[in-house]
Steps between C-alpha positions, in 0.01 A plus 500: 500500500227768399319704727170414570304720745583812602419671811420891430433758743626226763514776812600568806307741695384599857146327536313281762598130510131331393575156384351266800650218314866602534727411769694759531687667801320752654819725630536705167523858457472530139220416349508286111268527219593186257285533144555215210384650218505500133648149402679428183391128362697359235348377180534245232806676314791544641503908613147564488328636785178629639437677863231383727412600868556196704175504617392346149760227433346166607851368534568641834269369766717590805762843561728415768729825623737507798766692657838319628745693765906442395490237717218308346217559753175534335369868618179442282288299257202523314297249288234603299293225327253604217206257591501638862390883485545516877853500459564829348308804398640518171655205326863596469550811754629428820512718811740433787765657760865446510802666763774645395761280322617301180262215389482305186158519338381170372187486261323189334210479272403126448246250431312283667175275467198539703593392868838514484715689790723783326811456448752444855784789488742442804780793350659651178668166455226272502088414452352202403182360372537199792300209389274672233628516105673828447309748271578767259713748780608878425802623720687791609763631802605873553703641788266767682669742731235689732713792672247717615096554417543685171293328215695265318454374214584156272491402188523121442478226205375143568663184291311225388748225673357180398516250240225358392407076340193433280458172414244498212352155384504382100215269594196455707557418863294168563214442762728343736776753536427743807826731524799575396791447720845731397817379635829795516820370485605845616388840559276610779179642676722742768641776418713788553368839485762700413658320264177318359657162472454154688631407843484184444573295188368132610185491266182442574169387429184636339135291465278697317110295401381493178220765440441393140238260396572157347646535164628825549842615475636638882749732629680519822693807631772506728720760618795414668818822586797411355865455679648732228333738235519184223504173659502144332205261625412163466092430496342198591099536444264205620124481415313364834182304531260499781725344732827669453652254227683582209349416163717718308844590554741714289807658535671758366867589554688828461215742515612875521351744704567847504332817814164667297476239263283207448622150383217260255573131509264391233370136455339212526461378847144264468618296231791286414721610236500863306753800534530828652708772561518793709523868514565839663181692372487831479222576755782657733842494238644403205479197335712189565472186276601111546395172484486190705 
């Protein structure tokens, strides 16, 4: 799987704790400087790369960072969410106190749509996007040792650890059709954070409206985490009128999914009859062809 963002000049160093929105214990003696930096976004070829500050990739709405003890106690957490300036002075620097001891370091950089809660992260093991569709998610999980209050300091690189459905119309979606409703045989919306794959690999599913007008050709995204780096799915996708019925239904079996890339079903779903076929575009990896 490439690497996606990296964290530069991520350090440790002896400074006030000044996030009000963190919740972390107060007993510390050393205080931690946490900086995400400098992010590397993958482009439309395989390889290619370009470095932006985090602070200027839409993608990431919401930077969660917290600090297990070996027993799995959460010492600290912090959630910064872009659209709410009152929860950090800087988008992507966190300040904060931790004792003495071993801790695993657990950083996200997600999505999310307006009014959405971030993301819930209970330990190293496990966070979830509860009843909410999961959304494009950036992970990583280092063992931090703080043995005195020297300066410390990290240097860290984020994975992209999601897959990613488009399902992209041949024809124009009708006047009644309201959403789109994707059905998972498999896969997920929780996660582990360390090892950026599912916890749970019951399926699930994803209603999405239509924003195009009548006529138009749609697409729906969904991202789901997968239960192993290239997992096997079947798709069932239903096009919904006002009150919930299906007027369309299609599915598709065998679909393959693989972490940091994005899956195409193409096809007709407003009218009977025509083919399609879907593809792994190259918007995050190389290309994978077949038909259906």
């Amino acid at each position: 799987m490439n690497k996606i963002f990296k964290i530069s000049n991520a350090v440790i160093i002896a400074i006030s704790c000044l996030l009000a929105a963190s919740c972390c214990k107060d007993n510390g003696t050393a205080k931690v400087h946490v900086r995400v930096n400098d992010f590397t976004i993958s482009q439309e070829e395989i390889g290619t790369k370009s470095s932006t500050d985090v602070a200027d990739y839409s993608g990431v709405k919401a930077i969660t960072l917290a600090f297990y003890t070996s027993n799995g106690d959460e010492q600290c957490k912090v959630t910064q969410m872009r659209a709410d300036a009152t929860t950090y002075t800087t988008f992507g620097e966190f300040d904060l106190s931790l004792p003495m001891g071993s801790y695993t370091m657990v950083v996200l950089g997600y999505g999310l749509n307006d009014g959405e809660p971030a993301i819930t992260l209970t330990s190293p093991t496990l966070a979830t996007f509860g009843d909410n569709p999961a959304r494009e998610t950036f992970a990583y999980t280092q063992t931090v040792n703080i043995t005195n209050t020297d300066a410390v300091t990290l240097s860290a690189t984020l994975n992209r650890i999601v897959s990613k459905l488009k399902i992209h119309s041949t024809d124009g979606c009708t006047e009644n059709a309201v959403s789109v409703r994707t059905t998972l045989s498999a896969a997920g919306k929780a996660f582990n954070p360390t090892t950026g794959l599912a916890t749970s690999n019951t399926g699930f599913v994803n209603t999405l409206p239509i924003q195009s007008a009548v006529g138009n050709s749609t697409n729906s995204i969904t991202y789901l985490f997968l239960a192993t780096d290239e997992q096997t799915v079947n798709v069932t996708i239903d096009v919904l009128d006002a009150g919930g019925n299906s007027i369309s239904h299609k599915e598709v079996s065998g679909v393959p999914f693989k972490r940091n890339r994005m899956t195409v079903l193409t096809g007709s779903l407003y009218s009977s009859g025509g083919n399609g076929s879907f593809q792994v575009e190259t918007d995050w990896l190389d290309d994978y062809n077949t038909t259906f």
